[in-house]
N, C-alpha and C positions, 0 to 999 in steps of 0.2 A: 491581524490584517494580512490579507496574501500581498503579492506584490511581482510585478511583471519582471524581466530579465533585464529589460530598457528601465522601469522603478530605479532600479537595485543600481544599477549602474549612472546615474544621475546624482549630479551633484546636491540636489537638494533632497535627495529621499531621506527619508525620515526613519526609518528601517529599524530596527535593532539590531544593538550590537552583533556581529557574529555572524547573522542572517548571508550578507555575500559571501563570505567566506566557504559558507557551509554549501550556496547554491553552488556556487567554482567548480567545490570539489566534486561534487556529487555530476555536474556536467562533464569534468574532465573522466570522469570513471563512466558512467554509462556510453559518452560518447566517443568512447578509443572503441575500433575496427576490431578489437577482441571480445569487448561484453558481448554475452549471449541475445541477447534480445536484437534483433536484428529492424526495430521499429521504434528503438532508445530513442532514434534522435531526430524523428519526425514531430516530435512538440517546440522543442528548440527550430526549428525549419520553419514552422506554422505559426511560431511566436505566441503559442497557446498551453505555453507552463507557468505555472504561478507558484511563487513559493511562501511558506509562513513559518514562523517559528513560535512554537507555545512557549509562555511564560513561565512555566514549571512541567513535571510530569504527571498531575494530578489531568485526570479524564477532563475534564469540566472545562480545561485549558483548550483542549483538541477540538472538542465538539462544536465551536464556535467557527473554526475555522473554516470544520469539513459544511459548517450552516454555508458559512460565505462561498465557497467553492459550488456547492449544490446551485445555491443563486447565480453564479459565472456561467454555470451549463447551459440558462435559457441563451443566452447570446452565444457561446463557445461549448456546441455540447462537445466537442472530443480536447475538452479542455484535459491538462495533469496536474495536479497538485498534487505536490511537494512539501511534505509537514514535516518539518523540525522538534523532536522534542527530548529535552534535557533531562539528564542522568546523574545518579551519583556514578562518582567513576567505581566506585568498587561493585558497580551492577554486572550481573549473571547474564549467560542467557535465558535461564529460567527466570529471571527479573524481567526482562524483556518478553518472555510468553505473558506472566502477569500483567506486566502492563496491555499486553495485545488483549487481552481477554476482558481487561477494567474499560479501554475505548469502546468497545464492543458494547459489552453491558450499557456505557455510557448515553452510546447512540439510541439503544434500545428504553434509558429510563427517557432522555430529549424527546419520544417518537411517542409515549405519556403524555407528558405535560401539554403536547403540539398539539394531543389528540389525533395523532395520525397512526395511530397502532392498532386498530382494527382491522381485520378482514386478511390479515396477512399470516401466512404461517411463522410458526413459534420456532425456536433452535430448537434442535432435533430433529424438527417436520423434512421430508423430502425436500419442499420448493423455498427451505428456507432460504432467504436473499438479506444483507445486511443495505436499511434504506433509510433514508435522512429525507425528510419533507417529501416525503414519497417518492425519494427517487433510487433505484439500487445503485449502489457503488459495489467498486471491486478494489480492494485494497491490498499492495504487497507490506507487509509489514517487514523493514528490512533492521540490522543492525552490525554494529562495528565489533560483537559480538562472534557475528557468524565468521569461521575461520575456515572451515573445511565450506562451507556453501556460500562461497563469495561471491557470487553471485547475489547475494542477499545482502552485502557489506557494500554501500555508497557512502559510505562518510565516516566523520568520526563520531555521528550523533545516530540516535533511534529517527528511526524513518518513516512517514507512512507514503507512501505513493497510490494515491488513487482517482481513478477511470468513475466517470460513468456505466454503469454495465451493459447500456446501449451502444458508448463506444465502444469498450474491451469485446463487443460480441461482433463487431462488422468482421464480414467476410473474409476483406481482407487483412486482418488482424490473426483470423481462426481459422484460417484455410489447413489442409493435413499438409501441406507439402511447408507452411511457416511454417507448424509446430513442430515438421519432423527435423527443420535445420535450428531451429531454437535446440531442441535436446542435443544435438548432435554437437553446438558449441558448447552448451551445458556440460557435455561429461569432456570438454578439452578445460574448459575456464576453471569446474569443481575440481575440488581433490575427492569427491564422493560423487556416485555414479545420480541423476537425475532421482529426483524424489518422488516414490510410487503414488503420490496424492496428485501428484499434477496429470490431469486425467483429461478427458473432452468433456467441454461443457453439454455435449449434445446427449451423453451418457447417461441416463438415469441415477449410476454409483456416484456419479462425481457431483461433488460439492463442495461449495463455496468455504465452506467454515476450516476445509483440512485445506487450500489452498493456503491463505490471507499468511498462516505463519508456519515456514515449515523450518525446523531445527538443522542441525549440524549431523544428524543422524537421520534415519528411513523411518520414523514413529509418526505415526500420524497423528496431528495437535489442534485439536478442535477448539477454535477460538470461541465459540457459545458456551463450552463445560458441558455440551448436552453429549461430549461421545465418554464421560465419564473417568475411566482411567488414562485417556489418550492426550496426557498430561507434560509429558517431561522430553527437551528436547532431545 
């Protein structure tokens, strides 16, 4: 279940254990005046972040959520959710590419069963888009992991944070003059200079699948497996 920031902080929520703790921290880091994103803390303002926490790291746990989240869109389309999901502690960051790659897939068998996976391109395809009940999302896939691209480190747990791709594409989200003050805190907050995958959406080259997860190094990590060796963070 997701759960609102006012949920979470109610004395009767019902929440799982851990769940505030995890929203706190993850607030108190995107929204200090350093993280790079300079649009972190317009969901908290809008009162339009939801947070969940899956009950293990197995895909099957995630994909219910991101179901519930897609559903929040018709009322709240530039809603964030905020996904939680638990590790062994002795996990990699190559643990965490796999796991990005096993949601991924996950979404894709759900999009099967729904019967909603026709007419859409395949990973690999140019216009591939990753979509849940026919809707695209944009997802950062972040973790406690990433040491040199901290930027990508909100907590001490695996993270998904994901958009609408209706919202992540309004204007004023995708303007050249944000993206060029995003990068520009980007290489003050990294200790590694901006990741060559982070491209314009408006680009032909740029795509979604080297976005969603990018390592501690410049490789480009295609979360479908359809770019092949482009594997290791």
């Amino acid at each position: 279940m997701l759960y609102s920031l006012e949920q979470l902080r109610g004395v009767e929520a019902s929440a799982p254990d851990g769940i505030f703790e995890l929203a706190h921290t993850f607030g108190a880091i995107v929204d200090d005046p350093e993280f790079p994103c300079i649009f972190s803390s317009a969901p908290f303002l809008r009162h339009e972040i939801f947070f969940g926490l899956a009950e293990d790291e197995a895909p099957e746990c995630v994909v219910p959520l991101l179901k519930e989240l897609c559903d929040r869109f018709a009322d709240t389309p530039d809603a964030v959710g905020v996904i939680f999901v638990p590790q062994s502690p002795d996990a990699t960051l190559e643990d965490d590419f796999e796991l990005a790659r096993a949601i991924v897939r996950s979404v894709g068998e759900q999009n099967e069963l729904d019967g909603n996976a026709d007419g859409f391109p395949e990973p690999g395809e140019a216009d591939w888009r990753l979509r849940l009940n026919r809707i695209e999302l944009f997802v950062n896939f972040s973790s406690p992991r990433h040491q040199k691209r901290r930027s990508r480190n909100v907590g001490p747990c695996f993270t998904l944070v994901v958009q609408a791709r209706s919202s992540f594409d309004k204007p004023a989200f995708r303007s050249a003059k944000g993206r060029g003050e995003i990068r520009q805190r980007l290489a003050v907050y990294d200790s590694v200079t901006p990741h060559p995958s982070l491209g314009d959406h408006r680009d032909p080259d740029d795509h979604d699948e080297l976005h969603f997860f990018l390592g501690d190094g410049h490789q480009p990590m295609d979360v479908t497996g359809a770019g092949g060796s482009r594997t290791r963070p």
